[in-house]
Legacy VTK file of the C-alpha trace (Angstrom):
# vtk DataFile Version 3.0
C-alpha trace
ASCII
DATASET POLYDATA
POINTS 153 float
117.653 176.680 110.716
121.030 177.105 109.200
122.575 174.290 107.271
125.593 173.859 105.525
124.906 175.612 102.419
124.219 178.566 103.844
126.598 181.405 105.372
126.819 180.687 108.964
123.721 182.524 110.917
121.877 182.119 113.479
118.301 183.813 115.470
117.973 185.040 118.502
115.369 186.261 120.867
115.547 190.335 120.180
116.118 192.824 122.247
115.131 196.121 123.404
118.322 197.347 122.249
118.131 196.069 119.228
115.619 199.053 117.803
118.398 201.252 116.359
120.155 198.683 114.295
116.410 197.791 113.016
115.597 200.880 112.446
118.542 201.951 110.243
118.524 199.157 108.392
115.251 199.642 107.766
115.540 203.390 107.051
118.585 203.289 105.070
119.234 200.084 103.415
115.594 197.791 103.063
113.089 200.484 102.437
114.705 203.558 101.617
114.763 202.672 97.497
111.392 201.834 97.877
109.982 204.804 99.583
111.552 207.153 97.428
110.170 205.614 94.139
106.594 206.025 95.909
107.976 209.441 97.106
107.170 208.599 100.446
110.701 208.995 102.033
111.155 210.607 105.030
114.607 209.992 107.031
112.792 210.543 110.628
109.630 209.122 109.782
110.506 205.771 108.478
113.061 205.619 111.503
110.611 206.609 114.385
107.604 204.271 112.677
109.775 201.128 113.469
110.437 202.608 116.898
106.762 203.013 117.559
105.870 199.568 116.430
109.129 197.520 117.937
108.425 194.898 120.366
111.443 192.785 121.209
109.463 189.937 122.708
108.125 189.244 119.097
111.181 189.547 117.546
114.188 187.958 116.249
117.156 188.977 115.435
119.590 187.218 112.657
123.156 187.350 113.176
125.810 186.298 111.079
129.425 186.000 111.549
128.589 187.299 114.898
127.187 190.349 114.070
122.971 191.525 113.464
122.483 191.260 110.006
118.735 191.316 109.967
115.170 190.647 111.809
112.041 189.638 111.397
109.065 189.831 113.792
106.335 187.515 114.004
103.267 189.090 116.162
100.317 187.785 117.328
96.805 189.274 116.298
93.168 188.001 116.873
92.826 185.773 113.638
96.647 184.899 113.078
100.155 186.268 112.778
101.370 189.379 111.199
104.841 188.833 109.762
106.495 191.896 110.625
109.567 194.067 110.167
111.559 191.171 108.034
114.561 192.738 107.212
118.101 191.135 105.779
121.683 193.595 104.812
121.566 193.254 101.424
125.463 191.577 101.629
123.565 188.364 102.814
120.253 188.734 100.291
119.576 185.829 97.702
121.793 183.515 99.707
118.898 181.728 100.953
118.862 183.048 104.668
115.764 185.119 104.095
114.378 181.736 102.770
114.897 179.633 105.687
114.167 182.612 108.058
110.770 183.053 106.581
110.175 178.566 106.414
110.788 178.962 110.204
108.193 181.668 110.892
105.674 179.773 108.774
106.512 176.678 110.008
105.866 177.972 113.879
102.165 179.555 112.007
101.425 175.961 110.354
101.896 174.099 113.752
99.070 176.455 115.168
97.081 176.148 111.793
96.738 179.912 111.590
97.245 182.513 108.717
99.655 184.372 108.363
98.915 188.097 106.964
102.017 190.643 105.869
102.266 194.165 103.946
104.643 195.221 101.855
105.230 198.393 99.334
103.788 198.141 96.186
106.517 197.383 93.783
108.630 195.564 96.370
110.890 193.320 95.603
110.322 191.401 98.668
106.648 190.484 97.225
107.834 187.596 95.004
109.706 186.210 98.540
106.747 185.960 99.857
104.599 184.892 96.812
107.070 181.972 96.535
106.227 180.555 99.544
102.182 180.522 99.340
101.071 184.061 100.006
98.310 185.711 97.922
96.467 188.883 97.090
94.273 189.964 100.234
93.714 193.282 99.478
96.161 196.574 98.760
96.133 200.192 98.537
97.607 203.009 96.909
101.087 202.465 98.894
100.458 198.864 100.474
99.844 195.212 99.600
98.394 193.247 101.607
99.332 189.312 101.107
97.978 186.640 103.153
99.077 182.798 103.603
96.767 180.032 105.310
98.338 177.087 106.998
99.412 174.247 105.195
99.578 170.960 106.907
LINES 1 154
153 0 1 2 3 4 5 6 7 8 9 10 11 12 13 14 15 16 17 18 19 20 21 22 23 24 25 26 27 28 29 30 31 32 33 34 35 36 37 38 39 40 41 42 43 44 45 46 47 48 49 50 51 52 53 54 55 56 57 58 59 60 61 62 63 64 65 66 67 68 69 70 71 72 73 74 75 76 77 78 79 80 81 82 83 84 85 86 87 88 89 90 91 92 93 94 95 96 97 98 99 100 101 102 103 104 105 106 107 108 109 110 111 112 113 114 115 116 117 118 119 120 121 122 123 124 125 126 127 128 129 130 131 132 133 134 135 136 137 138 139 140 141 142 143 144 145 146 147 148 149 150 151 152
């Protein structure tokens, strides 16, 4: 929820429409200085992956000032939530939106009392985000870690 410390945002359900703006800031902007220190960046692949895996009705979008600044997808699976696709412009990073974004999501998980499961790029920055606020090792891979987060009451 925004509150009056932070710049003015807001959510809102996403759209179908939404993909491109995702997608390039996801391409260009989140992930791209990631990928290319794992050497795994490909302009069309990163671009078309989000594509494949978009699904507005899981999605929000974050807006601020009136325009998308961000997303962050919350889907279901059989034993939980997979935190998906979080993604903030860097202009609005360490300002504590991606903070209360991600309290929100977790907040909607504890109320269910289900995990919460997430990947991100080894080496992320991102990872200490989400270690702050209760995830842990699950598992990880050459490329991925896997971090996992059971509900708190």
């Amino acid at each position: 929820m925004p509150t009056s410390t932070l710049p003015r945002w807001t959510l809102r359900q996403g759209v179908p429409e939404d993909v491109e703006a995702i997608a390039e800031l996801r391409a260009e902007v989140v992930m791209r200085p990631d990928l290319e220190r794992l050497g795994r960046y490909d302009e069309h692949r990163v671009r078309q992956r989000l594509r494949d895996a978009y699904a507005s009705e899981h999605t929000s979008a974050i807006e601020a000032h009136g325009s998308f600044a961000g997303c962050v997808a919350l889907r279901p699976a059989e034993d939980g939530w997979w935190l998906e696709h979080f993604y903030l412009s860097p202009a609005l990073q360490g300002r504590g939106i991606g903070s209360a974004v991600l309290r929100g999501a977790l907040d909607r998980a504890d109320a269910g009392r289900t995990p919460v499961r997430l990947d991100v790029l080894r080496g992320s920055p991102a990872r200490r985000l989400y270690e702050r606020h209760g995830f842990t090792l699950w598992r990880e891979d050459a490329v991925d870690v896997f971090l996992v987060r059971n509900p708190t009451p």
